[in-house]
C-alpha positions as CSV (number, residue, x, y, z in Angstrom):
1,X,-9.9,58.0,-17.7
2,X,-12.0,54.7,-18.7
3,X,-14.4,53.4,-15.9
4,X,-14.2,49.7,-17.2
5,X,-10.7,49.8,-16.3
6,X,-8.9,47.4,-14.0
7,X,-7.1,49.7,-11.5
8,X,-7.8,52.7,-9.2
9,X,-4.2,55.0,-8.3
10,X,-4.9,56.8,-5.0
11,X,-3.2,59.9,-3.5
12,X,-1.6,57.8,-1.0
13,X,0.3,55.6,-3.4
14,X,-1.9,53.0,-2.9
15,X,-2.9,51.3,-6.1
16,X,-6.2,48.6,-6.2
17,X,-6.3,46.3,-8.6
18,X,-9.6,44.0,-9.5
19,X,-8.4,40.6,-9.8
20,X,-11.8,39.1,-11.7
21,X,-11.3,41.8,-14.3
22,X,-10.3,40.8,-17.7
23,X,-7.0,43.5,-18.0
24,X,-6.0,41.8,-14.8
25,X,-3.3,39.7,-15.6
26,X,-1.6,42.7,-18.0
27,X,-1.9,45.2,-15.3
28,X,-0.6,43.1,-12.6
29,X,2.4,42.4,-14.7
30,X,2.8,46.4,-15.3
31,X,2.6,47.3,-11.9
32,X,5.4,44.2,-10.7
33,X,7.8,46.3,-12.4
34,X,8.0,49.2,-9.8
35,X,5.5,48.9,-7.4
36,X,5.0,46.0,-4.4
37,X,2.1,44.2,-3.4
38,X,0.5,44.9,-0.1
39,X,-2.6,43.2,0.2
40,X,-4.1,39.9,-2.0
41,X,-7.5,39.4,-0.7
42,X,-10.4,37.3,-3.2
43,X,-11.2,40.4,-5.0
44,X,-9.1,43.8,-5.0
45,X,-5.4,43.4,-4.6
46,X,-3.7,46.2,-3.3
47,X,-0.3,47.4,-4.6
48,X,2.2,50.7,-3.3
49,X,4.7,53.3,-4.8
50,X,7.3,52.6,-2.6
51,X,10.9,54.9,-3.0
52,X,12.7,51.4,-3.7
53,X,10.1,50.3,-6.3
54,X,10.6,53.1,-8.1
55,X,14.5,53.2,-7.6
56,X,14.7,49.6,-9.0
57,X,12.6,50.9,-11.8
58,X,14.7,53.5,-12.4
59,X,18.1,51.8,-12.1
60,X,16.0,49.3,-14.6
61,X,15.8,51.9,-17.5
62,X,12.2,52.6,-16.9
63,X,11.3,56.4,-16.8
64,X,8.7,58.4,-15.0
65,X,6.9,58.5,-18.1
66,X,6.7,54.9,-18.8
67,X,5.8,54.5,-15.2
68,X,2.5,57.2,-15.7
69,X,1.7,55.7,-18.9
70,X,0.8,52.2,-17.4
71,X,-0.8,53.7,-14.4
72,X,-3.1,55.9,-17.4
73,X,-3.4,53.2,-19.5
74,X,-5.3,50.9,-16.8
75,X,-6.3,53.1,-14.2
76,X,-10.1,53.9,-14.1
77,X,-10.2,57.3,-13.0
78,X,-7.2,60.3,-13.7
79,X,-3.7,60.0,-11.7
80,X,-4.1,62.2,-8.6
81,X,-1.6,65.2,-9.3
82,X,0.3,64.5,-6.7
83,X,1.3,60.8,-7.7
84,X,2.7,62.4,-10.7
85,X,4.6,64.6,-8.8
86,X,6.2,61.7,-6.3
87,X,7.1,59.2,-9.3
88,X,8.7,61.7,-11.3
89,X,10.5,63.1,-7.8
90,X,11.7,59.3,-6.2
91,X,12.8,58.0,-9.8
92,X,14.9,61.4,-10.8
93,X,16.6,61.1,-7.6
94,X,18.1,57.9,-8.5
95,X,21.8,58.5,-10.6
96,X,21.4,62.0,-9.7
97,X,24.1,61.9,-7.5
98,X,27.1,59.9,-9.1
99,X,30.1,58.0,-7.9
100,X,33.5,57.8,-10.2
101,X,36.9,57.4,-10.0
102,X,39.5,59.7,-11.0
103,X,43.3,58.2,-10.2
104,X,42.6,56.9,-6.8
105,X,40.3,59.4,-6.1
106,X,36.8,58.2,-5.2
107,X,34.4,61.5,-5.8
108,X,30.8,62.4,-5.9
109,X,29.5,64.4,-8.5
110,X,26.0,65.8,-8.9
111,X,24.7,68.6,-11.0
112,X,22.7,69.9,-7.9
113,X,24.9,72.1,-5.9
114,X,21.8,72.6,-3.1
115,X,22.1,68.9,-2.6
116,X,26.4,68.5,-2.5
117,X,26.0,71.3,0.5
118,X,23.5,68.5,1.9
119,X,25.4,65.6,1.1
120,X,28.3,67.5,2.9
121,X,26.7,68.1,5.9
122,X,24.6,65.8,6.7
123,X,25.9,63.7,9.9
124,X,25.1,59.8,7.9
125,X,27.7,61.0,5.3
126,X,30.2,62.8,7.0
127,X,32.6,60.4,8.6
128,X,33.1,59.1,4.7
129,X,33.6,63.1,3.3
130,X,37.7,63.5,3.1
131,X,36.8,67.4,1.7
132,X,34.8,69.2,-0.8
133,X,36.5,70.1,-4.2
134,X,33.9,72.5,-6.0
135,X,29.9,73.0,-5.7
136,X,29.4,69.8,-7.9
137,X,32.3,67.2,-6.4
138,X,33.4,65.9,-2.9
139,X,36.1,63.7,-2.6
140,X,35.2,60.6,-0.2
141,X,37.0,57.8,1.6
142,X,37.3,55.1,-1.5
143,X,38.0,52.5,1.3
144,X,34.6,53.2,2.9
145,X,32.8,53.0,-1.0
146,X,29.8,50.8,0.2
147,X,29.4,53.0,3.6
148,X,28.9,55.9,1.5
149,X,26.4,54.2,-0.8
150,X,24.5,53.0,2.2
151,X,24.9,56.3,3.9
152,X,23.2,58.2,0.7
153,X,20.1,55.4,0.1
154,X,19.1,56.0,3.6
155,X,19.1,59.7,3.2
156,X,16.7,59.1,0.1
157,X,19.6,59.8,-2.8
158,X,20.9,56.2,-4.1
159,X,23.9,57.0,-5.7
160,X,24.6,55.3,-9.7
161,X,27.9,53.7,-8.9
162,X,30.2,54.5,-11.9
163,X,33.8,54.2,-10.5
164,X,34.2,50.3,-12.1
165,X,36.6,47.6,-10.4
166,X,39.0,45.7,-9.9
167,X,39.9,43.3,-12.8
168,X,40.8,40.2,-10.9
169,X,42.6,37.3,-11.7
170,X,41.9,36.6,-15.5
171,X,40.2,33.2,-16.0
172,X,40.2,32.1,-19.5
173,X,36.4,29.7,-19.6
174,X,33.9,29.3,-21.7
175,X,30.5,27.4,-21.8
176,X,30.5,23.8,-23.1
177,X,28.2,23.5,-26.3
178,X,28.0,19.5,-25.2
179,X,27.8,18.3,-21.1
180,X,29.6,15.9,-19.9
181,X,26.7,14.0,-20.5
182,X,26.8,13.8,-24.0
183,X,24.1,16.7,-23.8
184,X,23.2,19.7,-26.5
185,X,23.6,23.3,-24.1
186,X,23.1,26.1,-24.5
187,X,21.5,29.2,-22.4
188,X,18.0,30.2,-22.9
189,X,17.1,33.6,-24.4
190,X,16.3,35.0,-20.9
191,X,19.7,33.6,-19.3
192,X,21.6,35.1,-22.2
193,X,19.7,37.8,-22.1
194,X,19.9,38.4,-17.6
195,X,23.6,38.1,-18.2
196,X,24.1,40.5,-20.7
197,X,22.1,42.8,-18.2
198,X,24.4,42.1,-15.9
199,X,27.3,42.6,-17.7
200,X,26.3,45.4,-19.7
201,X,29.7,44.9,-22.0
202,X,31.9,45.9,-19.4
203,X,30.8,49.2,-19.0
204,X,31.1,51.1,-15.6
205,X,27.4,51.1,-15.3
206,X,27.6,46.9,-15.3
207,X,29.4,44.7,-12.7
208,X,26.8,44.8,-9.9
209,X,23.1,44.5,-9.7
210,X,20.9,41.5,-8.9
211,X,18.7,39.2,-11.4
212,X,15.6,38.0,-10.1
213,X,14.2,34.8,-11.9
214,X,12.2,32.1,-10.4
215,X,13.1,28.9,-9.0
216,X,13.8,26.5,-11.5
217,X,14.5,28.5,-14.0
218,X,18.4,28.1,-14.3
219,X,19.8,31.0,-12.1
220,X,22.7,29.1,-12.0
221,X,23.2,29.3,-15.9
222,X,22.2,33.3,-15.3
223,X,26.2,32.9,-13.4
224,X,28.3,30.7,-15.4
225,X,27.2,32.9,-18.3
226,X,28.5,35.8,-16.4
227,X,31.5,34.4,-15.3
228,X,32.4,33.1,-19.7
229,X,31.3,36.9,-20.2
230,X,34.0,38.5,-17.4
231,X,36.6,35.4,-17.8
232,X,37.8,36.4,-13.8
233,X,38.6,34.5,-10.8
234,X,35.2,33.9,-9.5
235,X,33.6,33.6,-5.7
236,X,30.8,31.8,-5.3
237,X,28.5,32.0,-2.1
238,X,25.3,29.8,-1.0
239,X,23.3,28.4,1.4
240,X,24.6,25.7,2.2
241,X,27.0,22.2,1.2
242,X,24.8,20.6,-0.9
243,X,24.2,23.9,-3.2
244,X,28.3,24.2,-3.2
245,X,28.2,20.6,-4.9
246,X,25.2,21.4,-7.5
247,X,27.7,24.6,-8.5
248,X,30.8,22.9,-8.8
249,X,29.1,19.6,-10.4
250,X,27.2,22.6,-12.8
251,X,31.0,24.6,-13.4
252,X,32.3,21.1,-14.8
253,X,29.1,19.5,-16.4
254,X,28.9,22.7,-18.8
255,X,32.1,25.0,-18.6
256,X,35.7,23.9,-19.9
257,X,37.0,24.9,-16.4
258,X,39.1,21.9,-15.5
259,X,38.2,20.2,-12.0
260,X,41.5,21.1,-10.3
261,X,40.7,24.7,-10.4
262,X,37.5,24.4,-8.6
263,X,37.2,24.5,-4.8
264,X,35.2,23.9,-2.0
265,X,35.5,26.0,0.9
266,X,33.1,24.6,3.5
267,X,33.0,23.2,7.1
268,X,34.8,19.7,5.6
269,X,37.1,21.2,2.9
270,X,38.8,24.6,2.4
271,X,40.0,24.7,-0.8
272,X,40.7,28.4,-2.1
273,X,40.8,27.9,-6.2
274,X,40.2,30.4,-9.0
275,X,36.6,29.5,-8.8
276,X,35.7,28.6,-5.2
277,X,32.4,27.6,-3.8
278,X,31.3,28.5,-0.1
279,X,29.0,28.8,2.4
280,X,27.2,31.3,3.8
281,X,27.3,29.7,7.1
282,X,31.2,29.0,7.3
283,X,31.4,32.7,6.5
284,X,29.5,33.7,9.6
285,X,31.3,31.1,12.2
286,X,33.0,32.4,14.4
287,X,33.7,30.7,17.9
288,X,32.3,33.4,20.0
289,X,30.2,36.5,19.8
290,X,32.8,38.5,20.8
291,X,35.3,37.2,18.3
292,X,35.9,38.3,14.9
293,X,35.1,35.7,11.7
294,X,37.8,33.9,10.8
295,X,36.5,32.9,7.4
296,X,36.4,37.1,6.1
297,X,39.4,36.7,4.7
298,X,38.0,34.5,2.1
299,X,37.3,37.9,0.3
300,X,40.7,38.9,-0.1
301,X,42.2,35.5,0.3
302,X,42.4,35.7,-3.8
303,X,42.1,38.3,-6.3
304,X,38.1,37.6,-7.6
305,X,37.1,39.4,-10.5
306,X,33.5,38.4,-9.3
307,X,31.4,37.6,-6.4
308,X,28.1,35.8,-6.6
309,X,25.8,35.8,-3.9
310,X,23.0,32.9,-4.6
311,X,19.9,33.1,-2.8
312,X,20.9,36.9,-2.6
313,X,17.7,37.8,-0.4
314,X,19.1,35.3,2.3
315,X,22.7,37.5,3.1
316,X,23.1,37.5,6.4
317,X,23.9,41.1,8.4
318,X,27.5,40.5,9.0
319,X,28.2,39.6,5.0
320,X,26.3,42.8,4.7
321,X,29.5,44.4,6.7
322,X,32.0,42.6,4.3
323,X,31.1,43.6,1.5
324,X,30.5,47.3,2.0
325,X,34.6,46.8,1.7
326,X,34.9,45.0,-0.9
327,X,32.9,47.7,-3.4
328,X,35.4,47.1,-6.3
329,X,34.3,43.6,-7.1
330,X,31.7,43.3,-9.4
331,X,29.1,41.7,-7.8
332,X,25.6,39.5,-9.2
333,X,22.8,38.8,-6.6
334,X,20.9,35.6,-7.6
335,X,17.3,35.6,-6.4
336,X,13.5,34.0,-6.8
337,X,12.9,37.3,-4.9
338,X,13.8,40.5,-3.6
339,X,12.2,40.0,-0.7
340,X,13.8,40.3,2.7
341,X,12.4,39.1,5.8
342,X,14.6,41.9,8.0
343,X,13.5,44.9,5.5
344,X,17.0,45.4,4.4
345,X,16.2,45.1,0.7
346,X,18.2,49.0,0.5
347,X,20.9,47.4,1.8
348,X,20.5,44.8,-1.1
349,X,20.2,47.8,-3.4
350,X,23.5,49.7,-2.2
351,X,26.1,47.1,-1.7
352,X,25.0,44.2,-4.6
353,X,23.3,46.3,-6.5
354,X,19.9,47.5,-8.0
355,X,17.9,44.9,-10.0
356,X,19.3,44.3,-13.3
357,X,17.1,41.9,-14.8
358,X,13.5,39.9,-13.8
359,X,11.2,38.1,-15.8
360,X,7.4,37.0,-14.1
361,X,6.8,33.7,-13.3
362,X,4.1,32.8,-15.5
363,X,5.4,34.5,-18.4
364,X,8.3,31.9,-18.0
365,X,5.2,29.5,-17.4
366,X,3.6,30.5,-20.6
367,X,6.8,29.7,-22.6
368,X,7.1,25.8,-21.1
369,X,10.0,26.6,-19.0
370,X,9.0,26.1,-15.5
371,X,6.0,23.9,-14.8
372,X,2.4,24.9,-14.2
373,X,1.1,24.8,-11.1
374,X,-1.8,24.7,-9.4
375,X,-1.8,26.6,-5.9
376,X,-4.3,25.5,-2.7
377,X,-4.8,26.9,0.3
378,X,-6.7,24.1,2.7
379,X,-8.3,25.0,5.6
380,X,-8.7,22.8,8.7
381,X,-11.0,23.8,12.0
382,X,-10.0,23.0,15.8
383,X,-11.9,20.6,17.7
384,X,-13.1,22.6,21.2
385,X,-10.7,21.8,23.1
386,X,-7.8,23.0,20.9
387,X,-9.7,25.7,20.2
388,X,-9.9,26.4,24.5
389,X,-6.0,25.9,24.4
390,X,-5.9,28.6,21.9
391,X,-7.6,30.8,23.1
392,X,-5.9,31.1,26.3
393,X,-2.3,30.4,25.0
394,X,0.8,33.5,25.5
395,X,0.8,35.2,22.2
396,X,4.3,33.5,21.3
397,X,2.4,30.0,21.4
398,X,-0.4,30.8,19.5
399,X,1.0,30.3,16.1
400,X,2.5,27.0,17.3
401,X,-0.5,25.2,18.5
402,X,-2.5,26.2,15.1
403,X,0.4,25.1,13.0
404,X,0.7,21.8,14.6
405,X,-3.1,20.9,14.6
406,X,-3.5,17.1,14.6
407,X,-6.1,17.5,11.7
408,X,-3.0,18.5,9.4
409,X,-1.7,15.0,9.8
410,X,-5.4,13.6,8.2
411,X,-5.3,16.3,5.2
412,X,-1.8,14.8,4.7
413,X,-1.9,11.4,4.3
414,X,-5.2,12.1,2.2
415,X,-3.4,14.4,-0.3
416,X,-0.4,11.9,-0.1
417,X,-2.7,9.4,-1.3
418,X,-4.0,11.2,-3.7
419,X,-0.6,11.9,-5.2
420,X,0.5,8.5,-4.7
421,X,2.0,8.1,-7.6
422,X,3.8,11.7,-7.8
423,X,6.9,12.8,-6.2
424,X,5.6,14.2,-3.0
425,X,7.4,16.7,-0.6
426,X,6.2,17.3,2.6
427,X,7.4,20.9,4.2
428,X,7.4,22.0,7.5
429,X,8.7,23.9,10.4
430,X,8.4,22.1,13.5
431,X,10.5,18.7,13.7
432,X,7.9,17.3,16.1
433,X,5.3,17.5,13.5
434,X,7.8,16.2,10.6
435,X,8.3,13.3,12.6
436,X,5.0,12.0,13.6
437,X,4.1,12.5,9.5
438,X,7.2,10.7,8.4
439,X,6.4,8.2,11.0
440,X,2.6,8.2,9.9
441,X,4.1,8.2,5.9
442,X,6.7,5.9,5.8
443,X,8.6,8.4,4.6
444,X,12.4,9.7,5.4
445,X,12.8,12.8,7.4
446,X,15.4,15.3,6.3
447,X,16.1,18.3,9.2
448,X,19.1,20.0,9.4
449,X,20.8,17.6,11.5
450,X,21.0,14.9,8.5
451,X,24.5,14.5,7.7
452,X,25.3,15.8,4.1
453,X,26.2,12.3,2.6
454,X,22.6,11.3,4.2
455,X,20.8,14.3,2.3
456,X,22.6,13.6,-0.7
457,X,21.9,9.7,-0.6
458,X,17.7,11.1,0.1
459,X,18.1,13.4,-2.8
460,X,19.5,11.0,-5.1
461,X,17.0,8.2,-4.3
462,X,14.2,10.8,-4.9
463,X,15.7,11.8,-8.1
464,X,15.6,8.6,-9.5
465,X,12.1,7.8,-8.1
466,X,13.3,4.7,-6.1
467,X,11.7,7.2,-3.1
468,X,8.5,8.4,-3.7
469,X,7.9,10.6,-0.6
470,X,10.4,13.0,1.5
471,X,9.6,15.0,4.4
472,X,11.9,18.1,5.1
473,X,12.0,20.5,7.6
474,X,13.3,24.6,5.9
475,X,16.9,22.8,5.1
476,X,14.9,22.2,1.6
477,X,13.6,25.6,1.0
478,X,16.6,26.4,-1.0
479,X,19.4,25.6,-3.3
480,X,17.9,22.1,-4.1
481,X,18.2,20.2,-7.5
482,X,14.9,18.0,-7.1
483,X,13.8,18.1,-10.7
484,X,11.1,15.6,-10.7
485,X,9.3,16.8,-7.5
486,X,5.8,17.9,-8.6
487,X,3.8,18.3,-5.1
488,X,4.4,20.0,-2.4
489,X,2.4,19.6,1.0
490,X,3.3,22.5,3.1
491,X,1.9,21.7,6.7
492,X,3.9,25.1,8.4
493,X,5.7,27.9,7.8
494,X,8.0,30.6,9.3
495,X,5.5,32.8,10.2
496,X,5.0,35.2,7.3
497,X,7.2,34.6,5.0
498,X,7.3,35.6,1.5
499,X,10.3,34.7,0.4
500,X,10.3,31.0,1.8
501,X,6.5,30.6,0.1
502,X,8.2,31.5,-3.2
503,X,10.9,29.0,-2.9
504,X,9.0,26.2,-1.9
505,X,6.7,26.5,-4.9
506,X,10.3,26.4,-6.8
507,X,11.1,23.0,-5.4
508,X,8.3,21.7,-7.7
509,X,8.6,24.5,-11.0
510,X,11.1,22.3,-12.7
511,X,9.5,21.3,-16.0
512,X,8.1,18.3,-16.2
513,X,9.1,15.8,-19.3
514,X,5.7,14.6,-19.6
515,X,4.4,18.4,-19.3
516,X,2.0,17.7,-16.2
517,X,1.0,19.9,-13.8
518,X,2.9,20.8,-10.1
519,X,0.9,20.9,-7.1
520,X,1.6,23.1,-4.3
521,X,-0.8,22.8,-1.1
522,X,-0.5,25.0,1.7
523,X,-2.5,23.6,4.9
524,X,-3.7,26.3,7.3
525,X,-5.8,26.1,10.3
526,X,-8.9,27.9,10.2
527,X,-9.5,31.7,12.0
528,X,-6.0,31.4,13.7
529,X,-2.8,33.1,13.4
530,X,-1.6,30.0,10.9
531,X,-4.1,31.4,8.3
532,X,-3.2,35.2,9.4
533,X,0.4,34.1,8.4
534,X,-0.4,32.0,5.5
535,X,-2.3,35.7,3.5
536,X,1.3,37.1,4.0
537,X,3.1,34.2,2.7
538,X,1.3,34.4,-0.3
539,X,1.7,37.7,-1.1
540,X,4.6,37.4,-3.8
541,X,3.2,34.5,-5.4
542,X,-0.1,36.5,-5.7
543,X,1.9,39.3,-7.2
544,X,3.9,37.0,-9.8
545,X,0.5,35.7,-10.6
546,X,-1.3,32.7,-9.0
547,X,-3.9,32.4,-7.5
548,X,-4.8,30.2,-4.4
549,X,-7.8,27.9,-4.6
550,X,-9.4,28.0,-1.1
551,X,-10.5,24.6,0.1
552,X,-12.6,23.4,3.2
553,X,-11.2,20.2,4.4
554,X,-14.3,18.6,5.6
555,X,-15.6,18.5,2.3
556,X,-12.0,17.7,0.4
557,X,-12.3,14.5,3.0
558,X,-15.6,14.4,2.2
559,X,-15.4,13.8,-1.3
């Protein structure tokens, strides 16, 4: 117990944390390893124990101990006993109950014989029980392996999945030490070292998990130095087309994988290779709601030795459904965050797989291999009348009519002025807005209705500069290589969310070859569900470690 210390653990797993204290920084990036943040006001941020914190923790290698010997170390007062009790309770339940494979037997094994009788009769895990063998073992359904696994997380008992996979095609690759380019590559420590995670040399207790490192900082390598590691046919899944190109144009800048054996498998091609690209969205077509989706059978179209899922935290619910079946692939989730705007991050942990490596952003930041940034929140006020609109506007509209106040457009074209000489994107959610600021900027607009060939024509002018300014609607929160991009103007959001907050920083955490600074601007209108919306966006970014100057914009126009 040490009064001057940053932190205060309370009995209802609730854990403050002073943000002006000097420990700050340290204990934040303790407690981002198994708990989530809840709350970032100015001065106490406030972090909880959750079951799934811990269970990533666990699945992690961290102990119970380790986890009460960094609450000790900074809290200011003793643990409440009953803290203790619940860490040491959630984390020994993960890989307490075991899944292996014996023949083609799928069983579960546990040393707790109250919890097997449980497990046996409890109605979540019963349609996947074929029949008990002893006190310790039941033999399950090894065609229903992910139902089982979801079945058990949901009953508080994630299973450690141990019965291994399917080899898969074999794939003989390995990682270029020159690009096409004529460039020197090699993985960074932390790719190598995510990978290797990952992999964990073959073992049963590799194959699936997910590795959570920010944008910019080379997820991509993070897979093609799992694929040289498992040398398997390999499926590849993404956002969208223009992430499928940056994959393929990645697999056959740096890998010896010859170009006929990589395909597309998108709404204009549908090429099935040994590595194959898709979408997440051809995936989910399907020409009805009643009809089934033609494109599942992409899964067992070839024998994959691998599955990656990038932009994991995106997976939509009926991939979810898909690949509860296909349990015997190994399986790596690619992510800036593990966030989930649905809440099915145990869904996340059951069928990909727990988190199996992360590193924090500014540690990253510290080592020069994303860019520093500078994060503002600006606030703009309503005239009366707007404010009258508001006031009486159905619930629904509310968050609308703040996001799209006119006084954005003058904060705008002031920052955009400011930054004139930077490579400036300009985010937002409603296309009215975007096009009235395009208009305004003399800058393209990029929604999701530009044609591919048009987005990749944009991204390649900005890339080389010849375009200084872009506006894009979400289509550009993710799976974009926009190197130079070093400000970001955010003007609205969707809602509260964390996750797309997180990646739109990422558009501008490239590192910069003259080692300036990124600037990420979030506008928000004053006492309004906007700036309600905009704390809860922030959250992550608060937790990975930055911190949001707030900014009137009277006086910024003032000045």
């Amino acid at each position: 117990m040490n009064p001057t210390n940053p932190m205060i653990v309370q009995s209802d797993k609730t854990i403050l944390l002073e943000v002006d204290h000097p420990q700050h920084a340290e204990a934040r990036d303790a407690l981002a390893q198994f708990a989530e943040l809840e709350k970032s006001p100015e001065h106490i941020h406030t972090y909880r124990l959750s079951p799934l914190s811990l269970w990533n923790a666990a699945a992690g290698g961290m102990t119970a101990e380790q986890v009460m010997d960094l609450l000790t170390q900074y809290s200011k007062y003793a643990i409440p006993m009953n803290i203790a009790v619940d860490i040491r309770e959630y984390m020994n339940r993960y890989g307490r109950i075991k899944l292996i494979r014996e023949g083609d037997a799928l069983l579960l094994t546990s040393n707790d014989a109250a919890l097997m009788a449980e497990i046996y009769h409890h109605k979540r895990t019963q349609p996947y029980i074929l029949h008990q063998l002893n006190s310790h073992t039941i033999q399950v359904d090894a065609s229903r392996r992910g139902h089982i696994k979801q079945a058990l997380i949901h009953i508080g008992f994630p299973a450690e999945d141990l019965a291994g996979y399917t080899d898969g095609s074999p794939l003989p690759m390995k990682l270029r030490d020159t690009t096409l380019q004529g460039d020197e590559f090699a993985p960074r420590a932390y790719q190598y070292a995510a990978a290797a995670a990952f992999y964990a040399g073959g073992a049963p207790s590799g194959g699936s998990g997910v590795v959570v490192l920010p944008c910019g900082a080379g997820k991509t390598i993070v897979g093609l130095a799992a694929m040289a590691d498992i040398q398997r046919a390999t499926l590849i899944l993404s956002p969208n087309t223009i992430a499928v190109r940056q994959w393929i144009n990645e697999i056959l800048n740096k890998t010896d994988i010859p170009p006929e054996m990589v395909g597309e498998y998108t709404g204009e091609r549908k090429d099935i290779c040994p590595i194959t690209v898709s979408t997440y969205q051809i995936l989910t077509y399907r020409p009805s709601e009643d009809a089934d989706f033609p494109h599942f059978s992409l899964f067992t179209s070839y024998d994959w030795g691998l599955i990656i899922y990038d932009e994991v935290h995106l997976l939509p619910a009926p991939v979810f459904r898909v690949t509860a079946e296909i349990q015997a692939r190994r399986r790596m989730g690619l992510t800036a965050t593990l966030i989930r705007e649905d809440g099915r991050e145990a869904d996340v942990f059951s069928l990909i797989g727990p988190k199996k490596y992360d590193v924090p952003w500014r540690e990253l930041e510290r080592q020069g291999w994303i860019a520093t940034a500078e994060c503002h929140e600006i606030r703009v006020s309503m005239t009366e009348d707007e404010q009258l609109n508001y006031a009486v506007a159905e619930e629904r509209e509310k968050y609308r009519l703040a996001a799209e106040s006119p006084t954005k457009l003058t904060v705008t074209r002031y920052l955009a002025e400011r930054h004139r000489d930077d490579q400036v994107l300009i985010i937002g959610q409603y296309i009215d807005q975007l096009k009235v600021l395009a208009e305004e900027l003399e800058a393209p607009l990029l929604t999701g209705k530009t044609a591919n060939r048009q987005r990749e024509k944009l991204y390649d002018q900005f890339r080389r500069g010849e375009l200084k300014r872009l506006v894009v609607s979400k289509v550009a929160n993710f799976a974009i290589d926009l190197p130079d991009a070093n400000v970001a103007i955010q003007v609205s959001g969707t809602f509260g969310s964390r996750q797309e907050e997180a990646q739109r920083l990422g558009r501008i955490l490239r590192p910069k070859s003259d080692g300036s600074l990124a600037y990420f601007y979030s506008i928000v209108t004053r006492d309004t569900r906007d700036q309600e919306f905009s704390a809860n966006r922030q959250l992550f970014l608060t937790e990975q470690g930055y911190r949001y100057v707030i900014e009137d914009a009277e006086m910024l126009l003032a000045s």
